[in-house]
N, C-alpha and C positions, 0 to 999 in steps of 0.2 A: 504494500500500500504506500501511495505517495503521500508525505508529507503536505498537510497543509502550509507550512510554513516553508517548505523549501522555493527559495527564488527561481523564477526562471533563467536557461540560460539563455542569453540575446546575444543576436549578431554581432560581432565585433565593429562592423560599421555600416552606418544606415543612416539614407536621406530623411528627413523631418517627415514621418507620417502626415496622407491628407485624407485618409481613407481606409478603413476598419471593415474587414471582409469575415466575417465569421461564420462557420456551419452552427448549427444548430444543435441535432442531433447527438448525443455524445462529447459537442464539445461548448456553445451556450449553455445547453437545458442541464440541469441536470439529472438523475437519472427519471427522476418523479417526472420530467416535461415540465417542472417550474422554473421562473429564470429568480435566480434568487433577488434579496432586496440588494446585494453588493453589487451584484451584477448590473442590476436596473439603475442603479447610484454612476457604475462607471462609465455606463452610453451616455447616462443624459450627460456624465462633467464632457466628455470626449466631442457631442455633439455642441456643446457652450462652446469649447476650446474652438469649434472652427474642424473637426473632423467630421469626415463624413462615415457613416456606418451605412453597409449593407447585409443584410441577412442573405446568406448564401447556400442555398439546400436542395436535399432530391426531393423534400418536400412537394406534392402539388401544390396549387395557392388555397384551395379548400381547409388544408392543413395545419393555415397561420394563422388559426384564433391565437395560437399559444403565445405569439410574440406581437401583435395586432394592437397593443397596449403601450408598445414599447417603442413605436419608431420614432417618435420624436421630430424631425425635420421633414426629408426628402420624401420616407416613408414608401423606397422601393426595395423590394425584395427580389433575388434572383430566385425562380425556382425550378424542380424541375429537372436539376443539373445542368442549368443553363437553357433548359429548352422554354424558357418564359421569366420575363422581366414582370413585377407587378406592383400595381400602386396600393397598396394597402390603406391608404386615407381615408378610405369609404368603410372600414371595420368591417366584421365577421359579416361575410355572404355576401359581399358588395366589393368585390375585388376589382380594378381594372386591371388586363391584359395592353402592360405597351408594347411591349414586342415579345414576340413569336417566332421560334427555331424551330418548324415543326420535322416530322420525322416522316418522309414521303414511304407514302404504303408500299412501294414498290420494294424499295428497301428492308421495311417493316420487315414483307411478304419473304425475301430472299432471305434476311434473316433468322425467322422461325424455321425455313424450310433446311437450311442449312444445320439449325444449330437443333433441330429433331435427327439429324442424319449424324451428327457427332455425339449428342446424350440424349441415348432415348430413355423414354419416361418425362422428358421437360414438359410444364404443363405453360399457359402465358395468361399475363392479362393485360390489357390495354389503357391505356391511359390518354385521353383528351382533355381539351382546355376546362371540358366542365364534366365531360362523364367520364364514365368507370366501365371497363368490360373484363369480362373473365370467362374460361373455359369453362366448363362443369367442374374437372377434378381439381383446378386451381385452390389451393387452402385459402380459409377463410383466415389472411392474415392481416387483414387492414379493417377496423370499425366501420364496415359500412357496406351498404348491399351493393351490388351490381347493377347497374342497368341491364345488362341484357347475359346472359348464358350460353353459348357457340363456339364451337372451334375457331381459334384465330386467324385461321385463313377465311374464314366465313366473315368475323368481326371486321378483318384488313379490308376485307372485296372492296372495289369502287362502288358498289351499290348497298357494302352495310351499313349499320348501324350508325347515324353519327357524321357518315358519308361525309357530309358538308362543315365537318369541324376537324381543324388539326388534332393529328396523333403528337403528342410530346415527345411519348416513350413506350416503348413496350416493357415490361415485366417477365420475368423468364426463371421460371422455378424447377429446384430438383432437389426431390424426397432423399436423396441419399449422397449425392458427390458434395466430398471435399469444397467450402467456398471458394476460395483463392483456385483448387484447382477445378472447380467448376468455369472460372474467369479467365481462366489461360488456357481453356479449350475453346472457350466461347468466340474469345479474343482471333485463337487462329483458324476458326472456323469460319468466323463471318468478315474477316479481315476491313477492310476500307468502307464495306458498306454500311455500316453504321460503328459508332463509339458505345464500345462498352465499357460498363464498372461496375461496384458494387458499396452499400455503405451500409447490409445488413449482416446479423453475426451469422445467419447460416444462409445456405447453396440461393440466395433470390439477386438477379441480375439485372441492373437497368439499361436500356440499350434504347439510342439517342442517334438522331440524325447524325450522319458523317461532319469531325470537328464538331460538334455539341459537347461543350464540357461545360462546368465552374468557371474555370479558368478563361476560354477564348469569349465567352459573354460579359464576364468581369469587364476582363480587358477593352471590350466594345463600349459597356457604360464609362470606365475609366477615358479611354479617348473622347468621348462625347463631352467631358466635362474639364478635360486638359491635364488629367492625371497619369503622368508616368508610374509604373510596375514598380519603381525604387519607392516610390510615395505610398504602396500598399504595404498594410500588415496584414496577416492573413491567419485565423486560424482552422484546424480541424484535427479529425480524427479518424479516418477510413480512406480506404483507394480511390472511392470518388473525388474528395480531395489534395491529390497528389499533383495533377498538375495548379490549380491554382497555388498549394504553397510554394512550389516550384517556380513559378512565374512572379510571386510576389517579393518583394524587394526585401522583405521580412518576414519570414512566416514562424509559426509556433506548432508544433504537437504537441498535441495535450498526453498528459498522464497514463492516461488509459486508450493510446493511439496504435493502430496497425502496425506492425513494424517498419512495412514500407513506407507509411506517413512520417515517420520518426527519419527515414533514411530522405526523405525528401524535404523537410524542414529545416531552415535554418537555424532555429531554435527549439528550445524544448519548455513547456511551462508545466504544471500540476495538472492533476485530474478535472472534469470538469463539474465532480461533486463537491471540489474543491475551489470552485471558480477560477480557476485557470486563466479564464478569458479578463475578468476582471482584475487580476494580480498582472498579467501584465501594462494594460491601461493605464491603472494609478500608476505603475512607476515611470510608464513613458510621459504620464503627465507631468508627474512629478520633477521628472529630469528636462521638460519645456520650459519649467520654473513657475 
């Protein structure tokens, strides 16, 4: 167990933060999905200070009641893993979509079909801007019913369900392989045509338009508002955050982070039932003066 009181280590050298990227899951929440009171104390001083914060997650937007309280300023969230920017202003059920990286069914289609022919037993479920799809044997792993029930090549067709709304992501499950090596079959099975990752502890895979990450959508709202990759701190905890801490000019693993997320961060901070996220804040505040 990590010490609450152990300091993070930080980069030896790093441009003046103007922009606070954080996952949620695992490394905001902590395990309960609360963000604690330290926590909520360190966005608003960070967002006074003149930084910007964004919430950065595989979350859909449906998802963001939990933090929906907390944005403070700009009040956009990536989600999705990049497959959707959203404005959270409007609170629980009133989200706006500003941009959209959706994931073309063709790809979708090629996907599934590939990655049935390298683990079979994979079950999927589907994911759009506002519904939910799932195969029959998909586990019921997420609070909330399905829209609709059908094999994924039925759900993908140009004529299913939903037809006329972007797919973000597909969902891609399996009862018994290894996670990590469920991701590095999946990875070289569907190659280019779409981005995968994962930021669950067992075999469940998200898979994202070709280049859909964290990281290259970051990067797109960061250019929109004239912030260079040095000006980001970044944190997380799972391989879906790897390239964002990687790109970022600062990044932290938390405590309780993937290994590969610890081999990819520049930094290391505390768990984030230990508020991780918050312990490094006050001190990069603290050291602005």
């Amino acid at each position: 167990m990590t010490s609450a009181t152990r300091q993070p280590e930080t980069p030896a050298a790093a441009a003046a933060p103007r922009l606070i990227a954080t996952d949620l899951d695992g490394t905001l929440l902590r395990d309960d999905k609360s963000v604690s009171p330290r926590t909520v104390a360190a966005l608003a001083a960070a967002e006074d200070a003149g930084i910007e914060v964004f919430f950065v997650t595989g979350r859909p937007a449906r998802w963001m009641d939990v933090v929906s309280d907390h944005v403070h300023g700009h009040g956009l969230a990536i989600c999705g893993n990049g497959a959707a920017v959203v404005d959270l202003h409007g609170g629980p059920g009133a989200h706006r979509f500003v941009k959209v990286r959706e994931l073309a069914r063709d790809n979708a289609l090629d996907a599934v079909r590939l990655l049935r022919d390298a683990a079979p037993g994979t079950v999927y479920a589907v994911e759009q801007t506002y519904g939910f799809h799932q195969e029959p044997d998909y586990p019921k792993l997420h609070m909330e019913i399905p829209d609709n029930l059908m094999p994924a090549e039925d759900l993908l067709a140009p004529d299913g369900p939903g037809a006329a709304e972007p797919v973000l992501k597909i969902l891609a499950y399996h009862p018994s392989l290894d996670p990590d090596g469920f991701l590095t079959t999946a990875r070289l099975a569907i190659g280019d045509r779409a981005n995968v990752t994962r930021s669950s502890p067992s075999a469940l895979l998200e898979i994202s338009g070709p280049g859909v990450s964290k990281a290259s959508t970051l990067a797109l709202c960061c250019a929109e508002r004239g912030i260079s990759h040095e000006e980001v701190v970044a944190f997380g905890d799972m391989p879906n955050d790897v390239e964002m801490l990687t790109w970022a000019g600062q990044s932290y693993a938390m405590g309780n982070a993937h290994p590969d997320v610890i081999a990819a961060a520049s930094g290391r901070t505390v768990a984030n039932n230990d508020d991780g996220v918050a312990l490094v804040i006050e001190r990069m505040l603290a050291e602005r003066g």
